[in-house]
N, C-alpha and C positions, 0 to 999 in steps of 0.2 A: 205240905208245900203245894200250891196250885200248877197246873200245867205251864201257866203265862210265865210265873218266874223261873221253875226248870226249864224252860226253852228259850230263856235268856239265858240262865247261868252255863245252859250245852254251849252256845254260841260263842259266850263269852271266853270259854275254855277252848275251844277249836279255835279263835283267832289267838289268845297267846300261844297256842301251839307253834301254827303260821307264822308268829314273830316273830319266836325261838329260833324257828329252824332257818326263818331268812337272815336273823343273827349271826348264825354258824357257818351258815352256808358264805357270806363276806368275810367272817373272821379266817376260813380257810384258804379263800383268794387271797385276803391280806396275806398269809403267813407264805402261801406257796411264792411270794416273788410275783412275778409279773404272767403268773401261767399261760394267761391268756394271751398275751400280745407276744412273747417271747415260744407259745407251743411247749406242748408234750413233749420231752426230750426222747420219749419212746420211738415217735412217730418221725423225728426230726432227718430229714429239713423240708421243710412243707413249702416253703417260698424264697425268693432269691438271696444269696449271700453277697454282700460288699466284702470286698479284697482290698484292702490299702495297699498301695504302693507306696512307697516313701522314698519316692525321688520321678524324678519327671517323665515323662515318655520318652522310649526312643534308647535308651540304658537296656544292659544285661538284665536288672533287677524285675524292668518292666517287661523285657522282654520274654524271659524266662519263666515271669507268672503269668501272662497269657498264655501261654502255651501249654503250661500245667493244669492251668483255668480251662480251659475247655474238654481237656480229658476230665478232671473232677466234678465238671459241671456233666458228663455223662456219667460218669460211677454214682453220682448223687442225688442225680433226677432232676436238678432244679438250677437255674443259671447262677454262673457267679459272674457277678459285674464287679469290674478293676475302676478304681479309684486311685490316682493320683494326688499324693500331697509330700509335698517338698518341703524343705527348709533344716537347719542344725544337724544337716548330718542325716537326716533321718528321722530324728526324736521329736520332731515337730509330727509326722506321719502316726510313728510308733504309738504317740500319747492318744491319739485319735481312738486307736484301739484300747489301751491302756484303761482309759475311763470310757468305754462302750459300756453298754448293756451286757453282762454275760449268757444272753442265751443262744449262742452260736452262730447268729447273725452277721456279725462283722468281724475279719479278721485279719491278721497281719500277714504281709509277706515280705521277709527282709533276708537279711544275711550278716556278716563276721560282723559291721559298724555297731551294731547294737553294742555289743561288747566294748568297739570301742569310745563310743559316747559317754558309756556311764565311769572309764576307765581315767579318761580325761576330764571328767564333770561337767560335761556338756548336756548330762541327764541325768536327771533325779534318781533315775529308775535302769533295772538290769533285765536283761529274759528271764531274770531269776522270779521275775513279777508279773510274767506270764503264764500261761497254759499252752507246753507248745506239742502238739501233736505230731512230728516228724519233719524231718528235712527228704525234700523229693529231687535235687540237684545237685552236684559237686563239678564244680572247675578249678582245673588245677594249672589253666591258660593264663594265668595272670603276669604281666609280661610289659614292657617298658617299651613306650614304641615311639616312635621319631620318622620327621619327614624322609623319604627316599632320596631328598637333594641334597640331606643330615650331612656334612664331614665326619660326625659320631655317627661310627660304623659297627662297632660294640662295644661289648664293658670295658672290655681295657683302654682301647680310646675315651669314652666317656671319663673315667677315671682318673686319666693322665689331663685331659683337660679341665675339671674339675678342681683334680688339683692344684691346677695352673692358674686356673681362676675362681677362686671360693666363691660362692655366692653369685656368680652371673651365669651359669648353667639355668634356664628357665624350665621349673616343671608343673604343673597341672595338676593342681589336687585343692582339699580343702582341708583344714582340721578336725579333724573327728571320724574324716573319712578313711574308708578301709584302705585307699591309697596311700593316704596318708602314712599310716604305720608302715606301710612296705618303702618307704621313702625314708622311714626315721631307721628302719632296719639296714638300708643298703647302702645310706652315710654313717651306720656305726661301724659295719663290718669294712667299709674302704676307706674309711677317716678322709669323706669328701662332704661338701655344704654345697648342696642346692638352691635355686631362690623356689621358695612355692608360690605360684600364681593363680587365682579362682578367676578362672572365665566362665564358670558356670558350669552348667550340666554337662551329659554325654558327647551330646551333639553338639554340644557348644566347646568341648573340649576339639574334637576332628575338626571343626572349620576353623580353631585357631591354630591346628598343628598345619591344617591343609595351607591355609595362607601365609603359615613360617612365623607368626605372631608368640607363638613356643616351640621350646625345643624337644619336650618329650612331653607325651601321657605316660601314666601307669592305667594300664585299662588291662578287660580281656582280649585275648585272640581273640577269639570268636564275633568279639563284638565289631572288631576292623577288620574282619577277614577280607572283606569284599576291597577292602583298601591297599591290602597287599599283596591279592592276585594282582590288580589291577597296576602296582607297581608305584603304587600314587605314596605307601608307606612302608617302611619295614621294622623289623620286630629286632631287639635286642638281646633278645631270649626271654624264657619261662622260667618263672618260682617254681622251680618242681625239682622232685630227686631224680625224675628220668624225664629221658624225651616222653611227647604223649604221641599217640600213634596216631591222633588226627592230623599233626603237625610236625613229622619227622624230620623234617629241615630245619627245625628249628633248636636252637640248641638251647642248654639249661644256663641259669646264673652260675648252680655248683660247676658244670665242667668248665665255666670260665671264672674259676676261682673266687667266687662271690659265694660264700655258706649263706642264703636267705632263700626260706622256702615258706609260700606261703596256698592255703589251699579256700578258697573261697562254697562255704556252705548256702544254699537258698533253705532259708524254714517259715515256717509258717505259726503262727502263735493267734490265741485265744484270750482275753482278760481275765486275773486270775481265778474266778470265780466260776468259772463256765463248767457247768454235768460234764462228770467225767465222761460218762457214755455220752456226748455229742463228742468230745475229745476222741476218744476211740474211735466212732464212726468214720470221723476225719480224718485219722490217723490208716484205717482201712482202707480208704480208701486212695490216700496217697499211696500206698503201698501198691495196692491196685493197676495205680497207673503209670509206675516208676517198671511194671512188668510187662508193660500194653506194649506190642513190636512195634503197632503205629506209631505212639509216642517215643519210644526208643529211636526210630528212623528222623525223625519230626525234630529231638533236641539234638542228636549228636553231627549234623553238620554246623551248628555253632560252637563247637571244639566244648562242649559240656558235658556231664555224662549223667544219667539218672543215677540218683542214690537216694536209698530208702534207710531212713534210721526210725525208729519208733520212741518212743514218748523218753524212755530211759535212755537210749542211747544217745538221742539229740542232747540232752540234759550233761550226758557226762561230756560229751564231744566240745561243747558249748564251753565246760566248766576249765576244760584242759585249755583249748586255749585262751580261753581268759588270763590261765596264768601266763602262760608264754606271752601275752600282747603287755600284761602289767610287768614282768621283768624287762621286758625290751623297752618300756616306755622308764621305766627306773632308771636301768641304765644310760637313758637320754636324755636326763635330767641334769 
């Protein structure tokens, strides 16, 4: 065989080589997902995280996860930016993440509604079709609140006028919302009927209680605190089995004879698809920062309290009351 065509056929054999292996080498991006653009889940999180919020600014929901956001943007190294998206309760937001990209990029921060969305069929979808790395809040300030110039001065007023008049007590919620259930809860247990009225968001719920336009919210303490040092609202009492120690004036529904208790979780959740080890990390680091004193100083003058539950315990926390929110909604059927 002459030199001319062995030094064709070497050549020839070193580019199929080259071909092979540039084959392999895209057959394994194909198969790894999106390696590249979504990172090394080893190394994660190398760039900024979006946080949906699913409800408007100016809320407990949003205000709780900034505040979280920025401790976890230190434990994590890399900012998380809050995103606003509103609409059905939630499940307009929720879905956002729902069909993300699962590489740890986007992710949710919500509370008890989820459960009730998918409970009322307002949602296709449950946290049971997430990945959710832990819950870093608990309020147990949930609490029925009325103007200061209110004649309903507590439950048993309320009560007695309610009964007096079915259906023209005006309160502030929407369906599907987590208020919502604490409204279906507090007319089964006093055999009273409310009108529910949607004025809109947080802040749009205070300026219509502020202008007498309604007669109650169901919101947090915490979130109208500033409204009732100030004298401008007062509180009817708290869904809780005790007083809480940030608000010991304030009395419970139980010690005024109304059995409804309800405790509001903040979690955080992943699409369900997302490296368990980016879950972890996440979940690490909420932990993290549910123990940081600053952060402890930071959340609990909005009558909230830091709480850490991990992947399994959000899971079963989550799963209990589901059942409790679908017997209470059976019953109100």
């Amino acid at each position: 065989m002459g030199n001319t065509l062995k030094r064709f056929l070497t050549i020839g054999f070193i580019a199929l080589i080259a071909i092979a292996l540039v084959a392999c080498s895209e057959d394994d991006d194909q198969g790894s997902g999106s390696t590249n653009d979504s990172g090394d889940s080893s190394d994660y999180p190398n760039k900024p995280i979006e946080v949906v919020v699913p409800a408007g600014a100016g809320g407990d929901t949003d205000r709780n996860t900034r505040i979280v956001a920025n401790y976890l943007s230190e434990e994590l190294g890399v900012d998380l930016v809050v995103t606003n998206i509103g609409g059905g309760g939630g499940s307009v937001g929720a879905r956002e993440v729902l069909n993300a990209d699962p590489d740890g990029y986007k992710v949710l921060s919500f509370h008890n509604s989820i459960m009730i969305n998918s409970i009322l069929d307002l949602a296709d979808f449950s946290f049971e079709d997430f990945k959710i790395p832990g819950i870093s809040v608990g309020d147990l300030g949930n609490s029925f609140i009325v103007n200061a110039e209110s004649d309903i001065t507590d439950l048993e007023t309320l009560i007695e006028k309610a009964k007096e008049n079915p259906g023209e007590i005006t309160i502030a919620t929407e369906t599907g919302a987590f208020t919502h259930m604490q409204l279906l809860a507090f007319q089964e247990e006093t055999g009273t009927e409310l009108k529910v009225v949607d004025v809109g968001d947080a802040s749009e719920k205070v300026k219509a209680l502020m202008a007498g336009q309604i007669d109650i919210i169901p919101t947090q303490l915490g979130l109208v605190k500033s409204y009732i040092d100030s004298g401008d609202f007062k509180s009817l009492g708290i869904m809780a089995e005790e007083r809480l120690e940030s608000a010991p004036d304030v009395p419970t529904f139980v010690e005024q004879g109304v059995d409804v208790v309800f405790d509001k979780v903040f979690f955080w959740a992943f699409p369900k698809d997302t490296p368990q080890e980016i879950v972890d990390k996440f979940s690490e680091a909420i932990k993290a920062v549910t123990e940081n004193p600053d952060f402890i100083e930071e959340i609990t003058p909005h009558v909230v309290d830091p709480l850490y539950m991990n992947e399994e315990e959000t899971m079963e926390h989550l799963r209990k009351l589901t059942e409790e929110y679908t017997e209470l909604h059976e019953l109100t059927q």
